[in-house]
C-alpha atoms as an extended CHARMM CRD file, in Angstrom:
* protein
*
        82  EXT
         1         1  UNK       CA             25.4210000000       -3.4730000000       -9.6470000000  PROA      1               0.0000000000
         2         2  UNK       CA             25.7580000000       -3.4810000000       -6.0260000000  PROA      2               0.0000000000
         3         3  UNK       CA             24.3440000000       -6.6410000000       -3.7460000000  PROA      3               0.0000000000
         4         4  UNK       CA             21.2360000000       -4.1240000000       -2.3840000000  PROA      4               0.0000000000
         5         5  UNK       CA             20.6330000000       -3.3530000000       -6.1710000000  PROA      5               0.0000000000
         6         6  UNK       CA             20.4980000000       -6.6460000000       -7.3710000000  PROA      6               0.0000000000
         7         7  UNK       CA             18.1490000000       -7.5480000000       -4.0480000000  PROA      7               0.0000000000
         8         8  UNK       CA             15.9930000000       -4.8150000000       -4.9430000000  PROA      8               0.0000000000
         9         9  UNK       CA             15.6520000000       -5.9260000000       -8.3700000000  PROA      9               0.0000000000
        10        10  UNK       CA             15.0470000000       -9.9060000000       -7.4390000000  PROA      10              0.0000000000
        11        11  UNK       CA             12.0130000000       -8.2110000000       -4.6060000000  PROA      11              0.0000000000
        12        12  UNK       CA             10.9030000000       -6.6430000000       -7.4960000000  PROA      12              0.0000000000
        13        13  UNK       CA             10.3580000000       -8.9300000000       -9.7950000000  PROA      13              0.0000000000
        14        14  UNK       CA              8.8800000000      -11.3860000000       -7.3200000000  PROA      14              0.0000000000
        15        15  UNK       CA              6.2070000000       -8.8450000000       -6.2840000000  PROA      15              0.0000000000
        16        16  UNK       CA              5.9120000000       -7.8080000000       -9.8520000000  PROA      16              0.0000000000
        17        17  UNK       CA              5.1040000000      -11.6310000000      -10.5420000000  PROA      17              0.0000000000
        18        18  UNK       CA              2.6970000000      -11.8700000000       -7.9590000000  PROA      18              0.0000000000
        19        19  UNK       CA              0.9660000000       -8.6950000000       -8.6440000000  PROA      19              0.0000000000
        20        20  UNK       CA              0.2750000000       -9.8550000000      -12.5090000000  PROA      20              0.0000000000
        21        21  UNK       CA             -0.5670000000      -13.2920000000      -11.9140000000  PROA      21              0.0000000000
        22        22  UNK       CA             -2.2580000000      -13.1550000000       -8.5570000000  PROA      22              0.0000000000
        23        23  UNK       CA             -2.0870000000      -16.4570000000       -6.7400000000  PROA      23              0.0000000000
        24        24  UNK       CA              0.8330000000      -18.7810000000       -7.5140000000  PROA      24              0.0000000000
        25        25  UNK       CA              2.5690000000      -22.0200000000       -5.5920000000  PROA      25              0.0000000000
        26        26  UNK       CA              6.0450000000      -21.0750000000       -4.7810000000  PROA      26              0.0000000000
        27        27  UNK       CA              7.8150000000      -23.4920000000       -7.4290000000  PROA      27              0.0000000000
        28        28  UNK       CA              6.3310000000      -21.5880000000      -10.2260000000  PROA      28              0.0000000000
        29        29  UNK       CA              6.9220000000      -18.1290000000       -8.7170000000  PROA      29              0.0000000000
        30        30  UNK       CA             11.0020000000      -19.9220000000       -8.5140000000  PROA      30              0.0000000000
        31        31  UNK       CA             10.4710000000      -20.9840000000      -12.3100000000  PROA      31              0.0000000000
        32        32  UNK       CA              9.1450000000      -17.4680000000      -13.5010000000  PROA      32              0.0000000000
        33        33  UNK       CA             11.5600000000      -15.1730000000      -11.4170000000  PROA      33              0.0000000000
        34        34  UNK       CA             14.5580000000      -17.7310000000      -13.0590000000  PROA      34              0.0000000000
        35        35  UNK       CA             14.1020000000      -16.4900000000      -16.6770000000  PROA      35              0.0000000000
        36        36  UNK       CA             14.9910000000      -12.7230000000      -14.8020000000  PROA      36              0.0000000000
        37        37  UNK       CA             17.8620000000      -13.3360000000      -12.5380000000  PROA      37              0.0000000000
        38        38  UNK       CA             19.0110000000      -15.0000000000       -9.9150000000  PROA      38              0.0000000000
        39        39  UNK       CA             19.8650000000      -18.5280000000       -8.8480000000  PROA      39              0.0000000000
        40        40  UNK       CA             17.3980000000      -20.4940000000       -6.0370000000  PROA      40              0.0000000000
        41        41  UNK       CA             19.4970000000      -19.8410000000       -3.2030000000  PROA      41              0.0000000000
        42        42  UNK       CA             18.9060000000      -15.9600000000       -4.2300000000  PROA      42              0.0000000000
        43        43  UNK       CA             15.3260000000      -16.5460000000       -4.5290000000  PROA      43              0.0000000000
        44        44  UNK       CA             14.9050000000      -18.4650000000       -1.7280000000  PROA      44              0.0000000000
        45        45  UNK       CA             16.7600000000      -15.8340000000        0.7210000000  PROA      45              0.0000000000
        46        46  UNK       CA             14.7180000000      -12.4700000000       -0.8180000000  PROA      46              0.0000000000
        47        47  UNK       CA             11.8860000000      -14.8750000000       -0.7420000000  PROA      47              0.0000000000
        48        48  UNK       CA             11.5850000000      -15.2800000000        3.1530000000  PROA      48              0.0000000000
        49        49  UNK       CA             12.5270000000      -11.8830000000        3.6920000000  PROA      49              0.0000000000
        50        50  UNK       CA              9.3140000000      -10.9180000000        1.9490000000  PROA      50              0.0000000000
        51        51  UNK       CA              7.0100000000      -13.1040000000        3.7890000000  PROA      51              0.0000000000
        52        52  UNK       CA              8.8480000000      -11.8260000000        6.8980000000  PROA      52              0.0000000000
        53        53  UNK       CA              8.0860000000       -7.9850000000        6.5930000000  PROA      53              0.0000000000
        54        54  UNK       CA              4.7070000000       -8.7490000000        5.8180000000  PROA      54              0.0000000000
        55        55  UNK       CA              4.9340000000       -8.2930000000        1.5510000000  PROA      55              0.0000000000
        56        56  UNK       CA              3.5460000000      -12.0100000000        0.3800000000  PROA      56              0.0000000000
        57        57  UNK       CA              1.3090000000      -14.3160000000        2.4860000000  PROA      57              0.0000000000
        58        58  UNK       CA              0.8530000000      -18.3270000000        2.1300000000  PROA      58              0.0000000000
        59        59  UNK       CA             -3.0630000000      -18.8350000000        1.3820000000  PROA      59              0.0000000000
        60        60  UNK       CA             -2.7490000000      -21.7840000000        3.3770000000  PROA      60              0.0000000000
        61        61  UNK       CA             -1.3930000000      -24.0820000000        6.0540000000  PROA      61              0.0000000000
        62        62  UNK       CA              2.3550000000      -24.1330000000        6.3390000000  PROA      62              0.0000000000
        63        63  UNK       CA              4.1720000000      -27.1660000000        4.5070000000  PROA      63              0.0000000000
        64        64  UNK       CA              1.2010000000      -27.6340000000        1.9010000000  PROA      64              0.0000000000
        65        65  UNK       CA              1.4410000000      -26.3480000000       -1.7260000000  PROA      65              0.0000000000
        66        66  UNK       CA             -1.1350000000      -23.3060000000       -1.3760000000  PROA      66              0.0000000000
        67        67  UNK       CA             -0.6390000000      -20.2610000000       -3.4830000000  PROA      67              0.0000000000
        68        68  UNK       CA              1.2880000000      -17.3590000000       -2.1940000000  PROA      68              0.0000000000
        69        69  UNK       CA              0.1180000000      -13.4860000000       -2.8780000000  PROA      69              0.0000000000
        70        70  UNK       CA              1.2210000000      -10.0200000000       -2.6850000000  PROA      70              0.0000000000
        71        71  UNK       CA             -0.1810000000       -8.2290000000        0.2750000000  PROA      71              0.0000000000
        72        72  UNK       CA             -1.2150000000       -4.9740000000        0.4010000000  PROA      72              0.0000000000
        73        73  UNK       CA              2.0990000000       -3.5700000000        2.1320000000  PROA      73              0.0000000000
        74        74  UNK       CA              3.7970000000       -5.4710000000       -0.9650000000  PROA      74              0.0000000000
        75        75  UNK       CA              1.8000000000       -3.3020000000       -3.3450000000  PROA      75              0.0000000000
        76        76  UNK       CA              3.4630000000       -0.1140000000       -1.2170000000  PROA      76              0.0000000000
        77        77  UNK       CA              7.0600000000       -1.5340000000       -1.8070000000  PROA      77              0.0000000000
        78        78  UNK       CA              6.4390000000       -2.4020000000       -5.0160000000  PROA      78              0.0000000000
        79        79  UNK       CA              5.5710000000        0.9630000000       -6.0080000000  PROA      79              0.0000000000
        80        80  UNK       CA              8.4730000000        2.6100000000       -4.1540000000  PROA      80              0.0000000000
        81        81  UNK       CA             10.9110000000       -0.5390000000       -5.7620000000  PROA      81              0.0000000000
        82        82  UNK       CA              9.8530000000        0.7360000000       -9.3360000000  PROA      82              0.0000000000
């Protein structure tokens, strides 16, 4: 599997997780996306790239433990990802 393949995949299965459960802090989305693949630092770097184009948004103030969610645009990737 090629490095874009196996980002793909990790996106994937972040928006996936966000999609089916809704809201959820970041340390569970970590926990959850672990039993698929990947290691933190993997998750952590896809991670920011999705909140960067726009995919998943923070439901509250930076720094604070507030529930992330897929965004509308992340339901578009998604789609295209699957």
């Amino acid at each position: 599997m090629s490095h874009r393949e196996e980002q793909d995949r990790l996106a994937r299965i972040i928006l996936s997780c966000l999609q089916k459960r809704g809201r959820i802090c970041r340390t569970d989305l970590l926990k959850l996306t672990m039993q698929e693949c990947g290691t933190p630092r993997k998750f952590d770097s896809i991670f920011q790239y999705l909140k960067r184009c726009g995919w998943v948004e923070k439901l509250g103030p930076p720094k604070s433990r507030a529930p992330y969610q897929i965004t509308e645009k992340g339901r578009k990737i998604l789609e295209l990802l699957k």
